[in-house]
C-alpha positions as CSV (number, residue, x, y, z in Angstrom):
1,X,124.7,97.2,80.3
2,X,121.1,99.1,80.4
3,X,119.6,99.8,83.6
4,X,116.6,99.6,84.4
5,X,116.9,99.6,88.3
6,X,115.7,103.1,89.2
7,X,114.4,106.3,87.9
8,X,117.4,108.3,89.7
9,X,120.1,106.7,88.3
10,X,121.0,109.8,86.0
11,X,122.1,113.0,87.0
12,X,119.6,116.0,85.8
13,X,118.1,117.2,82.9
14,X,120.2,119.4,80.3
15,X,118.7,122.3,81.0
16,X,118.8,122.1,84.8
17,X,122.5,121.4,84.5
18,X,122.8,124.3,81.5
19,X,121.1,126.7,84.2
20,X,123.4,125.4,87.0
21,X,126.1,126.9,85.0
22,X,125.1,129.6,83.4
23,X,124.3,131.5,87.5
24,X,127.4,129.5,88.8
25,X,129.3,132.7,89.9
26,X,126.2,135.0,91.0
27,X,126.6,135.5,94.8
28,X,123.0,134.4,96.1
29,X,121.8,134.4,99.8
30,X,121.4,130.7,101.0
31,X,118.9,128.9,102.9
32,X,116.2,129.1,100.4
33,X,116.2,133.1,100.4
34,X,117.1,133.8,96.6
35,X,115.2,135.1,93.8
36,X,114.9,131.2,92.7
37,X,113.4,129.8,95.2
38,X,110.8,132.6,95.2
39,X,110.4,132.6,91.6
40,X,110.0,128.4,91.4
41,X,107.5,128.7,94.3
42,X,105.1,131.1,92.5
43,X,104.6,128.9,90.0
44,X,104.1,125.5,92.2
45,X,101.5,127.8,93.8
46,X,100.3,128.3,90.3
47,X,100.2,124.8,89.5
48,X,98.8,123.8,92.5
49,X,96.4,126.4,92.2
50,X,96.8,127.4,96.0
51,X,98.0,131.3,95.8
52,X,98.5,131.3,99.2
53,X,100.3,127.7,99.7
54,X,103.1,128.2,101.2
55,X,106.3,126.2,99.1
56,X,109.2,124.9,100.7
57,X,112.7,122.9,99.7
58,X,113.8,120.3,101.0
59,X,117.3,117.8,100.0
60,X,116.1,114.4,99.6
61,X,113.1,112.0,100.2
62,X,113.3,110.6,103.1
63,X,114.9,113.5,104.8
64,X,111.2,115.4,103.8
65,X,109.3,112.2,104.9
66,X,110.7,112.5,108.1
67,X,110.6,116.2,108.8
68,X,106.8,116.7,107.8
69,X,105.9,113.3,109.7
70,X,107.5,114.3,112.8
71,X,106.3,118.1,112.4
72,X,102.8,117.5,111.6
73,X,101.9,114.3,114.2
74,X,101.9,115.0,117.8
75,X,104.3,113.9,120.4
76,X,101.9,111.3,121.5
77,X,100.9,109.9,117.9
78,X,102.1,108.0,115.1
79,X,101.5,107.8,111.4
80,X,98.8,105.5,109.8
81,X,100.3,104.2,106.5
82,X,100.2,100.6,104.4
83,X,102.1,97.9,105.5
84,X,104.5,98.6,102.8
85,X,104.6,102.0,102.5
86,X,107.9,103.8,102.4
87,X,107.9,104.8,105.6
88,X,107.6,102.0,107.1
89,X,110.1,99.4,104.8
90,X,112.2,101.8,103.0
91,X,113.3,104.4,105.1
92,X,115.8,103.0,107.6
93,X,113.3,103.1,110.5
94,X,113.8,107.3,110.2
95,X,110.3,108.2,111.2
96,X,110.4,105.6,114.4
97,X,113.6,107.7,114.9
98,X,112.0,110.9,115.7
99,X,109.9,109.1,118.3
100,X,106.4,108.6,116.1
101,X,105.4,105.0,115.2
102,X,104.1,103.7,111.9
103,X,101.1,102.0,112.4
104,X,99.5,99.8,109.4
105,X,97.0,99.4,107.3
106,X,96.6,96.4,105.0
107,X,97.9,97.3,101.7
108,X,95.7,97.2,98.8
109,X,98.4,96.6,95.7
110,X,100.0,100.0,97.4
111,X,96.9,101.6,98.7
112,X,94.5,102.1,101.8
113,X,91.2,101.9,102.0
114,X,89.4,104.7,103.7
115,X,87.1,102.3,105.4
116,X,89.5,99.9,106.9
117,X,91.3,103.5,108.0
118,X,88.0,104.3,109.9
119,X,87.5,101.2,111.5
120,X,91.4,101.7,112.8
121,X,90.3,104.5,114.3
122,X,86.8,103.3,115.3
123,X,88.8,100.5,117.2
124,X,91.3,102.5,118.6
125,X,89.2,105.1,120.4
126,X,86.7,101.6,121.1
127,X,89.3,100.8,123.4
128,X,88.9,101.5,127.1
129,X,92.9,101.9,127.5
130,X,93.7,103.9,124.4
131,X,94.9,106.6,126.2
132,X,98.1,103.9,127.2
133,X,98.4,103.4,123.5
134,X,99.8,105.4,120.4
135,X,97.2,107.1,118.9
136,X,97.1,108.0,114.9
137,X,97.6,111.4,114.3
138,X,98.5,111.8,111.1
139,X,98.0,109.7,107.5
140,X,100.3,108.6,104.7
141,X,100.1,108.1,101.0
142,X,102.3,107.9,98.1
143,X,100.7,108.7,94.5
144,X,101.8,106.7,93.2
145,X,102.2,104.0,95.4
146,X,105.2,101.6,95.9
147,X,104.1,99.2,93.2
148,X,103.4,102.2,90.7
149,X,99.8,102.2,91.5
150,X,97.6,104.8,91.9
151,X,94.8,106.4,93.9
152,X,91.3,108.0,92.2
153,X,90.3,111.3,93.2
154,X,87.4,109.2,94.8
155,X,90.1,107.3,96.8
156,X,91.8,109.9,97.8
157,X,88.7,112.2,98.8
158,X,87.7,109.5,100.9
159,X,90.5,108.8,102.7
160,X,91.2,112.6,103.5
161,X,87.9,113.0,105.0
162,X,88.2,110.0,107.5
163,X,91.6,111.5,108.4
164,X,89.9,114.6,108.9
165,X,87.1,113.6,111.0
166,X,89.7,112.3,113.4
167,X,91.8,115.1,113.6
168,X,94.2,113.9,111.2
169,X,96.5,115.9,108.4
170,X,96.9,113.9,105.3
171,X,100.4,113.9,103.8
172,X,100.8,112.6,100.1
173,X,104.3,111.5,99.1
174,X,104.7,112.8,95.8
175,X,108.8,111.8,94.7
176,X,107.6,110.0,91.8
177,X,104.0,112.7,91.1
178,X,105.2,113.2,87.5
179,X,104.9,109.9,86.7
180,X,101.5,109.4,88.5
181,X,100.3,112.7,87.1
182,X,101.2,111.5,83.4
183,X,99.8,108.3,83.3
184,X,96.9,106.7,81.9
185,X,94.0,106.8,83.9
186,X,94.9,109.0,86.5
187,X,91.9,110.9,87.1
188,X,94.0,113.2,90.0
189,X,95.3,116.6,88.6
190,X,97.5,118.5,91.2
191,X,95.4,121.0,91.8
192,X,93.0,118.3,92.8
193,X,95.7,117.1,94.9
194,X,96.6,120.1,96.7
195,X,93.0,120.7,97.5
196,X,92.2,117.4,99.0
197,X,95.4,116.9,101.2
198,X,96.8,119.1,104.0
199,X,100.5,118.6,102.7
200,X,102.7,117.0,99.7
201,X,105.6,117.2,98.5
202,X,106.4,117.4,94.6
203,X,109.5,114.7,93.9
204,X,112.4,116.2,92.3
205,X,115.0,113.8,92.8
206,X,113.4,111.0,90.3
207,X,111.5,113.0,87.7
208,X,114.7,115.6,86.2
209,X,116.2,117.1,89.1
210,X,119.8,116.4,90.3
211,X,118.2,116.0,94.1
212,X,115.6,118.0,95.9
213,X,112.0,117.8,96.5
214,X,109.3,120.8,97.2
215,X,107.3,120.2,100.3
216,X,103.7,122.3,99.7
217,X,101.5,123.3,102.7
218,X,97.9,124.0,101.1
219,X,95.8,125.0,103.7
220,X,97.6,127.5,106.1
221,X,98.8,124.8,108.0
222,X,102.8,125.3,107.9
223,X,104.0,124.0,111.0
224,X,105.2,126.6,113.2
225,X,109.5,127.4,113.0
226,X,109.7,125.5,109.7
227,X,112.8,126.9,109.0
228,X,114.2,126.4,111.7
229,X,112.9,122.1,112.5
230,X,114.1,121.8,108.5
231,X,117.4,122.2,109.8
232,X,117.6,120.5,112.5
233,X,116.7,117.5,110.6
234,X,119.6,118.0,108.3
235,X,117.2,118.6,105.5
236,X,117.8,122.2,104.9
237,X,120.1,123.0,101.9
238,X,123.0,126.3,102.9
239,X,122.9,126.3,99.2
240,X,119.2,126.5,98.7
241,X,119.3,128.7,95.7
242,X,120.1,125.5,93.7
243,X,117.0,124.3,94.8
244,X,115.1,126.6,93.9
245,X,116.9,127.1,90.7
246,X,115.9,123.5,89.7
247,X,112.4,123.4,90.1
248,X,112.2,126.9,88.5
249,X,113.4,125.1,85.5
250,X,111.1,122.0,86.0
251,X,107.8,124.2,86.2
252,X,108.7,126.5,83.6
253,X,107.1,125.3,79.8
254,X,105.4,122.4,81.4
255,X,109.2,120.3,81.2
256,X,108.1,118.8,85.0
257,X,105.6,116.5,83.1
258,X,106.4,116.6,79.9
259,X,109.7,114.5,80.7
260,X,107.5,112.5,83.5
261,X,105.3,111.2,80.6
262,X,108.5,110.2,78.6
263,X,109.2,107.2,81.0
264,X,105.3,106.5,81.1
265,X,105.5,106.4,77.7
266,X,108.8,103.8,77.4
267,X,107.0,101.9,80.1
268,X,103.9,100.8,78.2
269,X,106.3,100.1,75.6
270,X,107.9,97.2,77.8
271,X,104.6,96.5,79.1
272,X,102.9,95.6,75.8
273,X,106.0,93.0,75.0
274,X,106.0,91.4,78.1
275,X,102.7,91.4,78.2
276,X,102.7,89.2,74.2
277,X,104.9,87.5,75.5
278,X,103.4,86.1,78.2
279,X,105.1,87.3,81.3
280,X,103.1,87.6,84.6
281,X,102.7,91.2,85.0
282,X,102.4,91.1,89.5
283,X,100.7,95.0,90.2
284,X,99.3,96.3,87.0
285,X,100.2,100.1,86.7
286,X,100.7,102.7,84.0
287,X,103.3,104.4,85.4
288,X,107.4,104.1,85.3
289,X,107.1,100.8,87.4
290,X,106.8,97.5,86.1
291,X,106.6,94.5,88.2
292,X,107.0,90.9,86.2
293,X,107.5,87.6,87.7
294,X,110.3,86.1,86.1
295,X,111.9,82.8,86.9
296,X,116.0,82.3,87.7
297,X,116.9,81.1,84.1
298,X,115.4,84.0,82.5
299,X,116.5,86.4,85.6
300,X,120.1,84.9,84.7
301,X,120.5,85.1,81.1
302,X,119.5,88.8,81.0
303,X,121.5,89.9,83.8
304,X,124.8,90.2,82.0
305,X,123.1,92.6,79.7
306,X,120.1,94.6,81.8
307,X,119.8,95.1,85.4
308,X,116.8,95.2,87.0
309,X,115.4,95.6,90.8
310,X,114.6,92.8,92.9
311,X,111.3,93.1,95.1
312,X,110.7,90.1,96.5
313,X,110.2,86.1,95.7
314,X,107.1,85.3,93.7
315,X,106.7,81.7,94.4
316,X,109.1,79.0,94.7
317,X,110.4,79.3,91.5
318,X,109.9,83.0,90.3
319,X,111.0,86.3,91.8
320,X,109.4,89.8,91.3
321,X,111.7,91.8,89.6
322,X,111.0,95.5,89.0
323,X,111.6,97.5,85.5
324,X,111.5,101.0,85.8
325,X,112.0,103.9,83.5
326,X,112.9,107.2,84.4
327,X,112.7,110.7,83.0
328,X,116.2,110.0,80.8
329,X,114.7,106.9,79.5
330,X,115.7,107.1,76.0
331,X,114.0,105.0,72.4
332,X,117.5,103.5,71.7
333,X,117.4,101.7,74.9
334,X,114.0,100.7,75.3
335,X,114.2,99.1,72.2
336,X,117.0,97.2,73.1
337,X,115.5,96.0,76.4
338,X,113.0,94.6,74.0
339,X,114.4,92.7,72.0
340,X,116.4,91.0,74.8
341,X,113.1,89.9,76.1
């Protein structure tokens, strides 16, 4: 069976897991206070080019979604994100759970507009009884987006300038940034990145690492007890050391994007086949996501042999099934989902 369902479906990568053991048995001090941690977050500052950004490490996805949402947005506020951003479909309903709304924007294959963001914000303030209502206090991207799409450094610009001309952080969710970084036609670098938004995060979890993401405050904006609200959203790792250790490893020798543009690079692969052969490619992208309609016969006779992700029904005969690489993607495997279709 190959799978094609995720970019997380393997464990790490070799030399994460050669490093793992090789410091097994050193005696390290935990929460994020070892020599790894320190040494993996001078080089994200590096990369980021923000010396003074201040780098921190968090377990999993939405566990970091939720603790930079909830520490960054007043008590009063929500978060301003598209319809079907992660926050708002995939996540369980964890941000609502900390008491902060998601409130939408249309989606734009993925994206918002920085206009329609101002005229939500134009409106809201427009309105006589907004202080009865739940204001937007912070904004939410993902680069790239849900559908592998991605923003321009124009985009982006834009939209972190309307954010901030309302008093609003911009937070970029970064767990698949490799990928977006990588691809063709990205015109965003991460320094660019960390310049124009007030907080990321760096995913770990789908591009190499065996879980963990890096949450990276750029402009002297760390929310105040870090530490300490990490924890008490269960997102702060006793063990932090193998963290650290982890994306150490990833940012050492450029391995962070070099295996990133690996499953870019077995993407447009697939794409070019599916693409001669005629399928209807739903939310072009050059990244590790590819979305094809495909209707139930052909769903059904490669499902004994390939599985795929299902994102939603196309038309009444079709369904939009997602193909994504990852990282571990390997030639041998790519070539076989090939010649299935």
């Amino acid at each position: 069976m190959l799978d094609f369902t995720s970019d997380y479906t393997e464990g790490a990568h070799p030399k994460i897991l050669k490093r793992m053991t090789e410091t097994n048995m050193e005696q390290l001090p935990g929460y994020g206070s070892d020599k790894y941690c320190e040494s993996a977050k001078a080089k994200i500052r590096e990369a980021c080019g923000c010396p003074d950004a201040d780098v921190w490490f968090l377990v999993g996805g939405t566990q970091t979604n939720q603790t930079v949402i909830d520490t960054i947005t007043p008590v009063y506020a929500g978060v301003v994100a598209a319809t079907n951003g992660h926050v708002n479909v995939h996540e369980a309903g964890a941000v609502e759970y900390t008491g902060h709304k998601v409130l939408t924007l249309p989606s734009h294959e993925g994206k918002i507009e920085a206009g329609e963001l101002e005229q939500y914000c134009k409106d809201f303030y427009a309105d006589g009884n907004y202080t009865h209502m739940v204001f937007p206090g912070c904004v939410y991207v993902s680069h790239p987006t849900e559908y592998g799409t991605m923003y321009t450094k124009a985009e982006l610009t834009a939209i972190a300038d309307i954010a901030h001309k309302y008093d609003m952080p911009l937070f970029l969710d970064g767990a698949r940034l490799g990928y977006g970084l990588t691809a063709e036609g990205n015109d965003l670098t991460l320094e660019d990145i960390a310049h124009i938004v007030d907080v990321l995060y760096i995913g770990g979890t789908k591009v190499g690492a065996l879980f963990g993401e890096a949450v990276v405050f750029t402009k002297h904006n760390t929310p105040k007890h870090f530490l300490t609200q990490i924890k008490q959203h269960g997102a702060l790792l006793a063990k932090g050391w193998l963290l650290g250790l982890q994306f150490d490893t990833l940012f050492t020798d450029g391995l962070y994007t070099r295996i990133a543009k690996n499953a870019n690079t077995m993407a447009d692969q697939i794409r070019a086949v599916l693409k001669a052969k005629g399928y209807q490619l739903v939310y072009p992208n050059t990244t590790n996501q590819i979305f094809v309609a495909m209707d139930q016969p052909t769903i059904d006779r490669l499902s004994p042999q390939v599985a795929m992700g299902f994102l939603e029904k196309y038309d009444d005969t079709h369904s939009v099934m997602r193909i994504c690489t990852s990282w571990a993607t390997t030639q041998e495997h790519t070539d076989q989902l090939i010649a299935l279709l």
